[in-house]
C-alpha positions as CSV (number, residue, x, y, z in Angstrom):
1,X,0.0,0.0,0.0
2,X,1.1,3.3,-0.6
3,X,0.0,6.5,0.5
4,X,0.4,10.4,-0.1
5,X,-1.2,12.7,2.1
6,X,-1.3,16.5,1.7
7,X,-3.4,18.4,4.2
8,X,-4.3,22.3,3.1
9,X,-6.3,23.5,6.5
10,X,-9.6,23.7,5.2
11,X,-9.5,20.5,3.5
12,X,-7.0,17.7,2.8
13,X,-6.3,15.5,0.3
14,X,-5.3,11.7,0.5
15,X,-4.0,9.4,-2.2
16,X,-3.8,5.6,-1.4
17,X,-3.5,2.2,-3.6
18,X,-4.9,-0.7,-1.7
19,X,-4.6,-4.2,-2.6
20,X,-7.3,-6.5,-3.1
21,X,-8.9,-7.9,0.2
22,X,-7.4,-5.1,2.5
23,X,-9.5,-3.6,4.8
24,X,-9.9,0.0,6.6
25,X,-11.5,-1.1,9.9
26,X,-14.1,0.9,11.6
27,X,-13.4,4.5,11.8
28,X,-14.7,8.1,11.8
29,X,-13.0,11.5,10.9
30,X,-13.9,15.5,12.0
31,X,-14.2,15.8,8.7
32,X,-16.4,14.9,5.5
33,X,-14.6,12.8,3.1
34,X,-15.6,11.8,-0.3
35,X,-14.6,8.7,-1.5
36,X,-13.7,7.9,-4.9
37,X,-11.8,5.6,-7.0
38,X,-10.0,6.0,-10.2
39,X,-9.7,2.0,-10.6
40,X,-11.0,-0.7,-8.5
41,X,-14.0,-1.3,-6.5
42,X,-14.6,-0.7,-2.2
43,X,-17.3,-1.5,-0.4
44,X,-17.9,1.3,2.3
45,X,-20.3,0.1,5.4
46,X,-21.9,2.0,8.0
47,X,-24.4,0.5,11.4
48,X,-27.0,1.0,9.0
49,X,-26.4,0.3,5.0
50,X,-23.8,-0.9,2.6
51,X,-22.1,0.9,-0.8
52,X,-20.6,-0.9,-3.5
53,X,-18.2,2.3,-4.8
54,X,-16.8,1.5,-8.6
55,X,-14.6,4.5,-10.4
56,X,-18.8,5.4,-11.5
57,X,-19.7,6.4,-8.0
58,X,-18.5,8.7,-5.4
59,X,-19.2,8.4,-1.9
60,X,-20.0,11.3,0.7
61,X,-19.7,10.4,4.4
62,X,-20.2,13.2,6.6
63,X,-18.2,14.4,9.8
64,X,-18.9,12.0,12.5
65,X,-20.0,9.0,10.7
66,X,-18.5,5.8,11.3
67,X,-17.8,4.0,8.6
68,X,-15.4,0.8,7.6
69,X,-14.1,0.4,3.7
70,X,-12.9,-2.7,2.1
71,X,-11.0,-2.7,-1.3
72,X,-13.1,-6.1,-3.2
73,X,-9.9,-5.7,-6.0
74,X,-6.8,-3.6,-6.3
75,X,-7.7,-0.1,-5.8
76,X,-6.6,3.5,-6.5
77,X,-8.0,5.4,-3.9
78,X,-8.6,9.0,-3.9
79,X,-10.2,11.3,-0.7
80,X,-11.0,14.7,-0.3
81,X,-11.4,15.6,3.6
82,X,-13.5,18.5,4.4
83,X,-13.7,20.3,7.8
84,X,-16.8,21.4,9.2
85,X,-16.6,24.7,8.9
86,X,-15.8,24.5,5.1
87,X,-18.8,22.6,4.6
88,X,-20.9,25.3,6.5
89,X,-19.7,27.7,4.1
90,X,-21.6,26.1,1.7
91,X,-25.2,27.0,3.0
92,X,-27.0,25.0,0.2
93,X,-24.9,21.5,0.3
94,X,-28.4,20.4,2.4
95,X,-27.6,16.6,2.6
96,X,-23.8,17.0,4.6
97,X,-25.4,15.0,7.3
98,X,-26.4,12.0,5.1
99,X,-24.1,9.2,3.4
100,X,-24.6,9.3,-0.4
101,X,-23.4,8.0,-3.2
102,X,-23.7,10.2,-6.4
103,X,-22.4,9.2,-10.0
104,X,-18.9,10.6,-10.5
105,X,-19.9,13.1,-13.5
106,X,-16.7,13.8,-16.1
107,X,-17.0,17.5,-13.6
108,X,-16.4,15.9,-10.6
109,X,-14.1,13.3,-11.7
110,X,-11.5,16.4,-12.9
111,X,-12.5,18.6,-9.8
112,X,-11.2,15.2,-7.1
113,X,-8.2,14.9,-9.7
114,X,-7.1,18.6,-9.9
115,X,-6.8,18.6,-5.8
116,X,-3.7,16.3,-6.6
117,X,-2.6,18.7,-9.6
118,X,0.5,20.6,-8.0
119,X,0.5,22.1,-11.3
120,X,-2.7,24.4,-9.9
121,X,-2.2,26.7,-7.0
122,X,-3.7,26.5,-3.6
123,X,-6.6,29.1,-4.2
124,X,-7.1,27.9,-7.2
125,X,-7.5,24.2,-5.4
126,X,-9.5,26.2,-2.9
127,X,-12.2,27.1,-5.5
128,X,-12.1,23.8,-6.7
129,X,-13.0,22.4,-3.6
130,X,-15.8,24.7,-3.3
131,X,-17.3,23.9,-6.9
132,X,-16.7,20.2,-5.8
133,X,-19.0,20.8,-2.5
134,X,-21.5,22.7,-4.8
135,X,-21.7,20.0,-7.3
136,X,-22.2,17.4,-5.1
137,X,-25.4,19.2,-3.9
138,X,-26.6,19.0,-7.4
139,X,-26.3,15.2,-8.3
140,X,-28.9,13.3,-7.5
141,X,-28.3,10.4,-4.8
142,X,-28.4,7.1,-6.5
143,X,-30.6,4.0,-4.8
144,X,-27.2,1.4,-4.8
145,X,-26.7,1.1,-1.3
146,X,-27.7,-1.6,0.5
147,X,-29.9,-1.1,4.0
148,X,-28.5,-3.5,6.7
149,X,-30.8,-4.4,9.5
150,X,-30.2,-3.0,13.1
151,X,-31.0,-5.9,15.1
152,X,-27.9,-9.0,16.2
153,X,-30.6,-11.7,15.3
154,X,-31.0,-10.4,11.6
155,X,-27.8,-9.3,10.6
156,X,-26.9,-12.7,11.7
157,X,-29.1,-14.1,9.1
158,X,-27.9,-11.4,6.6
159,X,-24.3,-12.3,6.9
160,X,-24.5,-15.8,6.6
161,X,-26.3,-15.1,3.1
162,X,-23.4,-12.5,2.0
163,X,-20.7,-14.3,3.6
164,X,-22.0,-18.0,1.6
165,X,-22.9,-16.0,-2.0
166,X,-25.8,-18.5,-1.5
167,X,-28.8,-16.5,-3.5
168,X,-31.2,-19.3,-3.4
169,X,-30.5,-20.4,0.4
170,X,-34.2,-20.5,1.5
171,X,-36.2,-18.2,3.8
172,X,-36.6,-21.0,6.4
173,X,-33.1,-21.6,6.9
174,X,-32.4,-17.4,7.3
175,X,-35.5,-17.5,10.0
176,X,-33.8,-20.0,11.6
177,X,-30.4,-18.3,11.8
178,X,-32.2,-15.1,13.1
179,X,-34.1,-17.8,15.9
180,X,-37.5,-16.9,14.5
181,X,-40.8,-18.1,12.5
182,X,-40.7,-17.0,8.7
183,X,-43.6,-14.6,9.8
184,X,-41.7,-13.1,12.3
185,X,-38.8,-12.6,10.1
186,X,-40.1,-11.2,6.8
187,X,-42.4,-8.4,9.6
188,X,-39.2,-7.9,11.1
189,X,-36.9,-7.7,8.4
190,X,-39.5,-5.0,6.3
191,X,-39.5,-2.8,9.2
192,X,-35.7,-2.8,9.9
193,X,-34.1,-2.2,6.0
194,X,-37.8,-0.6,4.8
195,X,-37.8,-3.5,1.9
196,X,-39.3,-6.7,1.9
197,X,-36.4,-9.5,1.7
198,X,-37.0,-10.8,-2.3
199,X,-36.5,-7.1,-3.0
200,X,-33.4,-6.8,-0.7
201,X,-31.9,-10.0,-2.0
202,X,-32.6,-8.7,-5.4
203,X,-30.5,-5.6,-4.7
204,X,-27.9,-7.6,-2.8
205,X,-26.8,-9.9,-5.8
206,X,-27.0,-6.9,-8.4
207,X,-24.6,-5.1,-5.5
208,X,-22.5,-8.1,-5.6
209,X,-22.0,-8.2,-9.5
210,X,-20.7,-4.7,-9.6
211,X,-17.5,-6.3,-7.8
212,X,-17.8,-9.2,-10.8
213,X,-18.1,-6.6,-13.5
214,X,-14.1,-6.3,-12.7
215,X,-12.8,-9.4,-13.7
216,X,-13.3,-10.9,-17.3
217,X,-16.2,-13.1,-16.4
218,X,-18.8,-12.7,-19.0
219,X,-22.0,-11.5,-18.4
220,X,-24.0,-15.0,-19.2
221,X,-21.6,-16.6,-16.1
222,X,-22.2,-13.8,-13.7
223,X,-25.7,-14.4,-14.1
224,X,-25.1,-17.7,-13.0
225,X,-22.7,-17.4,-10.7
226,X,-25.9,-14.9,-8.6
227,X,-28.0,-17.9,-9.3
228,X,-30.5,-15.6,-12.1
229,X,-32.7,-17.5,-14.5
230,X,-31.0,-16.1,-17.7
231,X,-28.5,-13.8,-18.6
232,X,-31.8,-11.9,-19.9
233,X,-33.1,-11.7,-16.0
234,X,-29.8,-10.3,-14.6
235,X,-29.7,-7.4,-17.5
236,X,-33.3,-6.3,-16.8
237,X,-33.0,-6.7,-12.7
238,X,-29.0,-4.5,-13.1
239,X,-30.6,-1.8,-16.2
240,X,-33.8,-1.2,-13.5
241,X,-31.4,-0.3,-10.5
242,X,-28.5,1.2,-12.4
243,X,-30.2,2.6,-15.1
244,X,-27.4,1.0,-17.5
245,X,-26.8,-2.5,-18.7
246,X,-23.6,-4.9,-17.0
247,X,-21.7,-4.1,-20.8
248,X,-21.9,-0.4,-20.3
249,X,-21.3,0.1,-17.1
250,X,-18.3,-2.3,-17.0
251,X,-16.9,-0.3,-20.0
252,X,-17.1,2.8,-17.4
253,X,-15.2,0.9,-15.2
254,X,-11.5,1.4,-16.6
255,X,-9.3,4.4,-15.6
């Protein structure tokens, strides 16, 4: 791993490559950090929901908010730290207090890359940092991340699902994890992530795929691989939540 770090008051810059499996236990900052990646793919997880972050996505955790990061290939990391009081200077960036992940736009993509231009001066990087903020309030927060219940018994039973890659394990044998009656789980389980649990899973085995979409499996085997009923199925279910298909949005994927 390496890392450069350059810290301008205000706000701070951090550029780090992390190899595949490494992990950033749980931690919180002072300050806001956005979280991109020019190549590779993280999963960021807070108490309540997961992100899968690919180079199409950035990240915003707020001041305060604990959060835990783990690289699921090689990855070209790239934060911008904000303090507090640069982010209140920005009266209309209304969602500070809320993790989001918005696509990372051709803007802000050059905006995160110019903070680690030495070519540009620091008022210049200054303003840029500013636009960055501004722009962030603009983009619209996308629906990939993935609610994580609250309760021991559940995220028992969810872990043992994302930890096997087991899509088709059956509801009986999550209930039993969790210690409860498939009645009690599915009421439980809607009113701790907000989503019944076929359209959780749904979104939990599209969320995996994005990690997939790396490697030079073919589309037709990572349907299989999430246990879909065609490579047809997959497309559909990944176009409805990402608004692309895998093809296009693994051709986004490189640096």
């Amino acid at each position: 791993m390496s890392a450069t770090r350059q810290d301008f008051g205000p706000w701070a810059t951090l550029a780090k490559t992390h190899a595949a499996g490494s992990t950033l236990a749980r931690h919180q900052h002072r300050t806001g950090q956005l979280v991109f990646a020019i190549r590779g793919v993280m999963m960021v997880e807070t108490s309540a929901s997961r992100w899968t972050i690919p180079p199409q996505r950035a990240l915003w955790v707020p001041p305060g908010q604990p959060h835990a990061i783990q690289m699921l290939s090689t990855t070209e990391m790239r934060s911008v730290y904000c303090q507090p009081e640069l982010i209140a200077e920005c009266e209309s960036f209304d969602r500070q207090e809320e993790v989001h992940a918005v696509v990372a736009s051709a803007l802000i993509r050059e905006l995160v890359l110019g903070l680690f231009d030495e070519r540009f001066e620091h008022d210049t990087r200054h303003l840029m940092v500013r636009l960055l903020l501004q722009t962030l309030r603009q983009e619209a927060c996308l629906p990939t991340h993935l609610p994580m219940p609250q309760s021991e018994p559940l995220r028992r039973a969810t872990k043992l699902l994302l930890d096997s890659n087991d899509w088709g394990l059956p509801m009986e044998k999550m209930a039993v994890e969790a210690c409860m009656s498939e009645r009690t789980f599915t009421r439980h389980f809607s009113a701790e992530t907000g989503m019944s649990f076929r359209s959780w899973r749904q979104r939990a085995r599209i969320v995996a795929s994005l990690d997939l979409l790396t490697s030079e499996k073919s589309v037709k085997a990572i349907a299989r691989a999430l246990e879909f009923s065609s490579a047809a199925a997959y497309i559909a279910a990944f176009r409805e939540l990402l608004g692309c298909s895998p093809n296009v949005f693994r051709r986004e994927a490189g640096p």
